[in-house]
C-alpha positions as CSV (number, residue, x, y, z in Angstrom):
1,X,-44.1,-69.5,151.5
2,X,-44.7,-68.5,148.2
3,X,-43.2,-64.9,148.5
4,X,-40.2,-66.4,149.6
5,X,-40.0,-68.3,146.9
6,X,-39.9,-65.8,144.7
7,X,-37.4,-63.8,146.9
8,X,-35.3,-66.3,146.6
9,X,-35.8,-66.9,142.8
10,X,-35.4,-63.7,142.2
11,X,-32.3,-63.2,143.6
12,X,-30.9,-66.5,142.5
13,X,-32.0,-65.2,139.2
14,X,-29.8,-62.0,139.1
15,X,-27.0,-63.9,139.9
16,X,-27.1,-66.6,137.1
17,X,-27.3,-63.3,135.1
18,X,-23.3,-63.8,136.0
19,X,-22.7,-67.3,135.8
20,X,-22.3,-69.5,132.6
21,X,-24.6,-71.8,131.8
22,X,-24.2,-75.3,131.0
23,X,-24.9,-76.3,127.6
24,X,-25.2,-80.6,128.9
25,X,-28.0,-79.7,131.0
26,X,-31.4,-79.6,129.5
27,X,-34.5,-79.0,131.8
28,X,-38.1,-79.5,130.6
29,X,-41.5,-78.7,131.3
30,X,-45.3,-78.8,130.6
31,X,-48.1,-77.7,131.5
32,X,-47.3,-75.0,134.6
33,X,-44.9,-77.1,135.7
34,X,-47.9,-79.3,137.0
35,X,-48.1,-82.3,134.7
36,X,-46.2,-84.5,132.7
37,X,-47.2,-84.7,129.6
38,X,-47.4,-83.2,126.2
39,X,-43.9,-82.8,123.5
40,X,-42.0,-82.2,126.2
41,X,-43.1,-85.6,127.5
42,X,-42.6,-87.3,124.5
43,X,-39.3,-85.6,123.7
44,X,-37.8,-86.2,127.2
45,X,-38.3,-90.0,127.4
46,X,-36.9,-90.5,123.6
47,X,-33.1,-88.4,125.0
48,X,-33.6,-91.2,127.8
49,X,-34.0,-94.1,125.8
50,X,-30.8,-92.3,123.4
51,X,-26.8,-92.4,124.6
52,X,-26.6,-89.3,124.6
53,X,-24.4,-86.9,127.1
54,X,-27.2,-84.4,128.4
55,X,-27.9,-84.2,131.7
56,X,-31.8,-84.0,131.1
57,X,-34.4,-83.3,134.6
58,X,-38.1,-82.4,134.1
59,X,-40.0,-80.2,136.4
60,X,-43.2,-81.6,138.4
61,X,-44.4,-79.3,141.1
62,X,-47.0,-81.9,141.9
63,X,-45.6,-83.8,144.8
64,X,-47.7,-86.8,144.6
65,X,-47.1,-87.3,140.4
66,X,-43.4,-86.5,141.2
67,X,-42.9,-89.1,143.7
68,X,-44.8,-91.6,141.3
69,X,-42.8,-90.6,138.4
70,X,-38.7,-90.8,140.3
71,X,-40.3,-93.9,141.7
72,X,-41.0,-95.7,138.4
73,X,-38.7,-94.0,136.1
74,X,-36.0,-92.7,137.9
75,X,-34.7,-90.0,139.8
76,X,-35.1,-87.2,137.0
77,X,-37.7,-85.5,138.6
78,X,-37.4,-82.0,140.3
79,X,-39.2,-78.9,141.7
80,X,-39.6,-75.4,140.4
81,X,-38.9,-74.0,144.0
82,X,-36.8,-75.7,146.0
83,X,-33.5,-74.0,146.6
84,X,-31.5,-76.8,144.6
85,X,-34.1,-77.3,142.1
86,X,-33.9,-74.1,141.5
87,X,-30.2,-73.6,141.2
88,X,-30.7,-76.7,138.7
89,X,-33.0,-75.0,136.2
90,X,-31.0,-71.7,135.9
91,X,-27.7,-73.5,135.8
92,X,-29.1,-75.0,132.6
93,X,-28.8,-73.3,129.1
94,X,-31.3,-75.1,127.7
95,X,-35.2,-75.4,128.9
96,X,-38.0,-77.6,126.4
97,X,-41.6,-76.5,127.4
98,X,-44.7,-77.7,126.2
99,X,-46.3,-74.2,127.3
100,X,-44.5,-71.4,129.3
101,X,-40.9,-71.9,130.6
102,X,-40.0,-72.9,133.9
103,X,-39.7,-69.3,134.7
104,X,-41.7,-66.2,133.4
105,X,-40.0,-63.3,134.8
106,X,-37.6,-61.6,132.4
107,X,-34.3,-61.9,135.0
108,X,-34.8,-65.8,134.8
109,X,-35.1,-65.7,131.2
110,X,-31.8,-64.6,131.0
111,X,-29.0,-66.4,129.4
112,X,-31.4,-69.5,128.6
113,X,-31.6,-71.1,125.0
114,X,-36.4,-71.6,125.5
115,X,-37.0,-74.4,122.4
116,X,-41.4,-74.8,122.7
117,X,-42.2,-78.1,121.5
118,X,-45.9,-77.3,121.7
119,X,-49.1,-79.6,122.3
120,X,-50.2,-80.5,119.1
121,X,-51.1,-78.8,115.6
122,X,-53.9,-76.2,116.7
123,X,-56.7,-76.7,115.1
124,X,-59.0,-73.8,117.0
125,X,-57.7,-70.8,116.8
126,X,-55.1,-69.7,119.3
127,X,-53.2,-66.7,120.8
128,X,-53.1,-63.3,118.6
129,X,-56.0,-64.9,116.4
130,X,-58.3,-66.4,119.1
131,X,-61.3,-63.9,119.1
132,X,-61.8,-64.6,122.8
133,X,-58.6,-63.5,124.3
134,X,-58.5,-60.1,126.0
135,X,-56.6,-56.9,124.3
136,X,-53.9,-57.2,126.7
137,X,-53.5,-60.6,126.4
138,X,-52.7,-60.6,122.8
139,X,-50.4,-57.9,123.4
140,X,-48.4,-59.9,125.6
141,X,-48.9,-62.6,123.3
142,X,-47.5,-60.6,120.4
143,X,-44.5,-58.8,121.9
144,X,-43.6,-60.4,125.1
145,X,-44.0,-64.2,124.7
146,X,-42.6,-63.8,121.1
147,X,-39.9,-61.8,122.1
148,X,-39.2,-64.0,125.6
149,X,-40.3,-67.1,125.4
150,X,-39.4,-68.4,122.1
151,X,-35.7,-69.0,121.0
152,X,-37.1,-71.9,118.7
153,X,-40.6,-73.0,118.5
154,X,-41.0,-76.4,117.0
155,X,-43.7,-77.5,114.1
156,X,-44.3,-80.4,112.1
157,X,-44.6,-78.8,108.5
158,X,-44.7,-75.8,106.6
159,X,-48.3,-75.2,106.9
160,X,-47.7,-75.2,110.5
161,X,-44.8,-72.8,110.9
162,X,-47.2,-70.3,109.2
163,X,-49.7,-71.0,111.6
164,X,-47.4,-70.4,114.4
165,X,-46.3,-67.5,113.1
166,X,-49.3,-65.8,113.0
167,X,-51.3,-66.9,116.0
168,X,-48.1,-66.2,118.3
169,X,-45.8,-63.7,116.1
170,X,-43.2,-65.7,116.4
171,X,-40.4,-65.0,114.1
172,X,-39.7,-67.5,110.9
173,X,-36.1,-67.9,111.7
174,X,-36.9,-69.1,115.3
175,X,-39.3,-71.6,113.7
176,X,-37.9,-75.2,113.3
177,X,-40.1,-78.0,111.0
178,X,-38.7,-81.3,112.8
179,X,-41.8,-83.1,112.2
180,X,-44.7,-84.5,114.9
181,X,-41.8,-86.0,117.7
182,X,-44.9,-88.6,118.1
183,X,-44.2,-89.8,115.1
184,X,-40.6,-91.5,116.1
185,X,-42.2,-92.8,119.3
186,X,-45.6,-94.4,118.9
187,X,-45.7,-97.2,121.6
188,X,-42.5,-96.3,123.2
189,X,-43.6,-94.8,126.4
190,X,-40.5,-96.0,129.4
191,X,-43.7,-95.6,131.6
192,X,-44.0,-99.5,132.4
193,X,-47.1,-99.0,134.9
194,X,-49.2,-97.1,132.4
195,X,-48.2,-99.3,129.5
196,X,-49.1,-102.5,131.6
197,X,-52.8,-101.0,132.1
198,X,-53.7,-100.1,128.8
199,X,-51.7,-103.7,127.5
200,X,-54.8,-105.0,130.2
201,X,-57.2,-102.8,129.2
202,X,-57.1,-103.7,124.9
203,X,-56.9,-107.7,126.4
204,X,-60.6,-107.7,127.1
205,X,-60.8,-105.7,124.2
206,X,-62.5,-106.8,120.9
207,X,-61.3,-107.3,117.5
208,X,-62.0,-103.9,116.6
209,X,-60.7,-101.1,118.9
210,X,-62.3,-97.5,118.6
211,X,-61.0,-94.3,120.3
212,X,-63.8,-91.8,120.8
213,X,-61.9,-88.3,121.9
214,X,-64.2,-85.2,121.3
215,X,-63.2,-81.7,122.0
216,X,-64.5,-80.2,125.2
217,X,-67.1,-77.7,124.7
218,X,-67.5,-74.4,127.3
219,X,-70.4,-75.8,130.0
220,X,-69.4,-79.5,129.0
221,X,-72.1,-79.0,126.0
222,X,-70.7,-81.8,123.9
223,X,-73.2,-83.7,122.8
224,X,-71.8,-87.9,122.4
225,X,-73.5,-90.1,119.7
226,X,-75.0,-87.0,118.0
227,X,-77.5,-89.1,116.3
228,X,-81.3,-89.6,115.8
229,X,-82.4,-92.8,116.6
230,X,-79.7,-94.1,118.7
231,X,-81.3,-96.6,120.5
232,X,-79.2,-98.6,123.1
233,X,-80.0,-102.0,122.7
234,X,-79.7,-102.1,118.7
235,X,-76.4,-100.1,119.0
236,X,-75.0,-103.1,121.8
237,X,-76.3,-105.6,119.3
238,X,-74.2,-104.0,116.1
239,X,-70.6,-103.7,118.6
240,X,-70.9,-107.5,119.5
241,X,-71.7,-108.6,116.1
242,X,-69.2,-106.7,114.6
243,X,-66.4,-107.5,116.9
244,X,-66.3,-103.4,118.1
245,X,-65.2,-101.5,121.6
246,X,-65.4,-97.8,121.6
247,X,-63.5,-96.5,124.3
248,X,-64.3,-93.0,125.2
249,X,-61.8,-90.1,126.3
250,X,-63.6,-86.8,127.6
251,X,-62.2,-83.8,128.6
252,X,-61.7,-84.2,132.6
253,X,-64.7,-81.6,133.3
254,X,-67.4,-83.1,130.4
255,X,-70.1,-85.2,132.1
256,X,-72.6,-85.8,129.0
257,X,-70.5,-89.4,128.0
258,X,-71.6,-90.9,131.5
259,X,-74.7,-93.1,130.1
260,X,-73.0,-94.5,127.6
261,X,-70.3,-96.0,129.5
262,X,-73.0,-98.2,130.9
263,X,-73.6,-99.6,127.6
264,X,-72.4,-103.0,126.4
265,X,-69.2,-102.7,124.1
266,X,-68.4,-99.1,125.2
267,X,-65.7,-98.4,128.2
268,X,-64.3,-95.2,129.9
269,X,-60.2,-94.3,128.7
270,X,-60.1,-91.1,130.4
271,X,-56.4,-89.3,131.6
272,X,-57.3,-90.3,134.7
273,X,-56.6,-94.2,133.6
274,X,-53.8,-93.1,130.9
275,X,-52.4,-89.8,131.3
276,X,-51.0,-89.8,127.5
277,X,-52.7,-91.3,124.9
278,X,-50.7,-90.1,122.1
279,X,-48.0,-92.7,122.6
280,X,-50.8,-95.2,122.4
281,X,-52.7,-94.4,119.3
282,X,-51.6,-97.2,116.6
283,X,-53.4,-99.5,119.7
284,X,-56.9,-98.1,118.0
285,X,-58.3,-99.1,114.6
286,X,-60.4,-96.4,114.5
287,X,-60.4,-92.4,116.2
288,X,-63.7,-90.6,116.5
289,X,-63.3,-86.9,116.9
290,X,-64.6,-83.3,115.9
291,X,-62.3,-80.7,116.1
292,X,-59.4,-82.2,118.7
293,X,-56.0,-81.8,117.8
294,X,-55.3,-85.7,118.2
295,X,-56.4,-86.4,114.8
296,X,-53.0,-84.6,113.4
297,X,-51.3,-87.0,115.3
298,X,-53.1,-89.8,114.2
299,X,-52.9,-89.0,110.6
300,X,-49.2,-91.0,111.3
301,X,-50.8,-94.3,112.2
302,X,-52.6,-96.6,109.3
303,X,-56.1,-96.0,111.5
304,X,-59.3,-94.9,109.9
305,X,-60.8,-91.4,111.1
306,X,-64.5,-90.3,112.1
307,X,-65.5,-87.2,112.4
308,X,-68.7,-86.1,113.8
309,X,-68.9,-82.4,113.2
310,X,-72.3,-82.1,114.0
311,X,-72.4,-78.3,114.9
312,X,-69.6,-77.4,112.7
313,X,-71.5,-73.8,111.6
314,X,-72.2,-73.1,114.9
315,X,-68.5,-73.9,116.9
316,X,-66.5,-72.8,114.1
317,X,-68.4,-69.0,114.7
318,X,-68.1,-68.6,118.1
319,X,-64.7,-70.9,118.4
320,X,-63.2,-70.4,115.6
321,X,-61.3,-72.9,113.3
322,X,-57.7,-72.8,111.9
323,X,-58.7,-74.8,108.8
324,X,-61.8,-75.9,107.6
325,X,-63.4,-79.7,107.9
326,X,-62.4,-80.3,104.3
327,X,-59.4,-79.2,104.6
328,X,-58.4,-81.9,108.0
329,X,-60.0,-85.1,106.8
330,X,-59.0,-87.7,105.6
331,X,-61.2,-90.6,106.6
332,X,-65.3,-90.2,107.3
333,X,-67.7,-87.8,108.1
334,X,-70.4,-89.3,109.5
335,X,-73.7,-87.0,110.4
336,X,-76.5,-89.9,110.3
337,X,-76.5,-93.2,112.8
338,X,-76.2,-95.0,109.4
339,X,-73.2,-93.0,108.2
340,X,-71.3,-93.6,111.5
341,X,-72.4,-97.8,111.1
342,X,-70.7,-97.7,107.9
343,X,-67.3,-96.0,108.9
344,X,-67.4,-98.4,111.5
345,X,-67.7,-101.0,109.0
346,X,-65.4,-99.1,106.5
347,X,-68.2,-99.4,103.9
348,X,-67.3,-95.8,102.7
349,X,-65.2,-94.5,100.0
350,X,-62.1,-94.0,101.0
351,X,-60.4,-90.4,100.3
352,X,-58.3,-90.1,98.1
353,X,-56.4,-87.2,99.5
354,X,-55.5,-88.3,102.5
355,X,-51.5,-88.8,101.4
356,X,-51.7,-84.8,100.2
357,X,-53.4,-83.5,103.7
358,X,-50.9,-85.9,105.8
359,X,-48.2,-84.1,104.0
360,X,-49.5,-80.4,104.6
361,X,-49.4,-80.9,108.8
362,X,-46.2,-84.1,108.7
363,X,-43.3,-82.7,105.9
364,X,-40.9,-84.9,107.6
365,X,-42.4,-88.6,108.2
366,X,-39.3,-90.2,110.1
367,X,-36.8,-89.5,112.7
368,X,-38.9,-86.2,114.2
369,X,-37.1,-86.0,117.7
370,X,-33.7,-87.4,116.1
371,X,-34.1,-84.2,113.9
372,X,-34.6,-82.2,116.4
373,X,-32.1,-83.5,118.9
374,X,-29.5,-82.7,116.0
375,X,-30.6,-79.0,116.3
376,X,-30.2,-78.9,119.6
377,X,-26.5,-80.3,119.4
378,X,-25.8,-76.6,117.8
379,X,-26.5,-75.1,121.2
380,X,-24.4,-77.1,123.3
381,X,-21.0,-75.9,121.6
């Protein structure tokens, strides 16, 4: 089935070659056309909460996620394969992905205007510059996905359009600073199921609401609570009193937070329960990280970051890091049980830089997807 599916996209493909596109239809993406989720997530529900005169579809090859999603947000939802779906995508000019395009081969590239709004600023080092990636790989990196893939790649700041430039070669002039597109739609998700749960979620909540989202380590090695002396019923004890639930988000394959999720005061918030959490992050008083990309995006909300960098030396080696720890943070860094009780408790001197670092990764504060949509507008004459 598959090999006719690429018969037939291929020889739809050479055809469209031929046939104009049409500059109102825009057709997005994410991750191999699997999930929903992501910019292009973020940026598709903002054109459908806009007046705007784009014919807009997203592409969900998971059947059961894309029955769920035309089901409670409307019929916008569409294969990669299906003859029509397919005729849909390259009748379109313009395809948003949050990772590839729809399509990969050069004949369906074709004619198409490819704007990446990424996943995030990358903190760990990515594409030409990731130490791990295979010769070839890089090469394709370098050439062909710079050359192919990218008629405008999208970045929140200066900083980060140098960044992008050098882990994927991607030309300056096809780099666009619109800003984080988060930032213009905290809490605005049109996904009325998923908002409802969490809204149910932060009821039983208390006062003080704590989002613990560590990177995921090769092997699951991510150690939670990196501290000596963490003893469970004294940590239960300091939550109540101080009016504290830490809700913990791990990678889908870590299993090392399972114990703690037992404890009084700390509960499981993994993408199984809410697919996105970016749209939810003002909801949180406080993130806990290490080196996950989610604290760019928080730096937009008035929460307090923790980090826990506890084997900073040893992960920025073998990982490698696009910036250093002083160079991201702007709240705590906690490496004792007693430092991480007193961010909690905001007992610690506040840094003074955090206005400076926010502007380095966020040069535009306001109206990111607005911006953005205006650039777009230029393609559809």
């Amino acid at each position: 089935m598959k090999f006719i599916h690429k018969i037939i996209l291929l020889i739809l493909s050479i055809i469209y070659i031929f046939i104009p596109k049409d500059n109102k239809k825009i057709i997005f993406t994410s991750y191999k056309n699997m999930k929903y989720n992501f910019c292009s997530r973020i940026f598709f529900e903002f054109l459908l909460q806009q007046e705007n005169e784009y014919d807009i579809k997203f592409v969900i090859n998971d059947n059961e996620l894309r029955d769920y999603l035309n089901k409670n947000i409307g019929n916008y939802f569409i294969t990669s394969y299906k003859f029509k779906d397919v005729v849909e995508c390259l009748s379109s000019r313009i395809w948003i992905s949050s990772c590839k395009p729809i399509y990969s081969s050069p004949l369906s590239l074709v004619g198409h205007i490819n704007i990446n709004v990424w996943h995030g600023i990358p903190l760990k080092k990515v594409g030409i510059n990731d130490k791990h990636q295979s010769k070839i790989k890089k090469l394709i990196y370098k050439y062909y996905y710079s050359w192919c893939f990218y008629s405008l790649f999208v970045v929140s700041s200066e900083e980060v359009k140098k960044l992008i430039h050098s882990s994927f070669n991607v030309k300056n002039n096809k780099i666009f600073i619109s800003g984080s597109l988060i930032g213009e739609n905290f809490s605005k998700s049109i996904d009325l199921e998923q908002n409802n749960k969490l809204k149910n979620i932060l009821i039983k909540s208390r006062k003080n609401k704590v989002l613990y989202a560590p990177t995921y380590r090769d092997g699951g090695k991510t150690q939670f609570f990196p501290f000596n002396g963490l003893d469970k019923n004294e940590f239960e004890k300091f939550l109540k009193k101080n009016e504290i639930t830490i809700y913990i988000r791990p990678h889908h394959l870590e299993k090392n937070y399972k114990k703690y999720i037992e404890w009084e005061g700390i509960e499981y918030l993994g993408s199984d329960i809410i697919s996105e959490i970016t749209y939810y992050l003002e909801n949180f008083n406080f993130l806990i990280t290490d080196y996950s990309s989610i604290l760019f995006d928080y730096m937009l909300t008035n929460g307090n970051l923790i980090l826990l960098p506890y084997d900073y030396d040893i992960y920025k080696k073998e990982r490698g890091l696009n910036f250093s720890i002083d160079e991201i943070n702007y709240g705590d860094i906690a490496t004792t049980l007693e430092d991480f009780k007193n961010s909690l408790l905001q007992r610690n001197k506040k840094n003074t830089n955090k206005d400076k670092i926010i502007d380095r990764f966020h040069s535009i504060r306001k109206d990111q997807c607005t911006t953005l949509l205006k650039k777009i507008k230029i393609y559809d004459k």
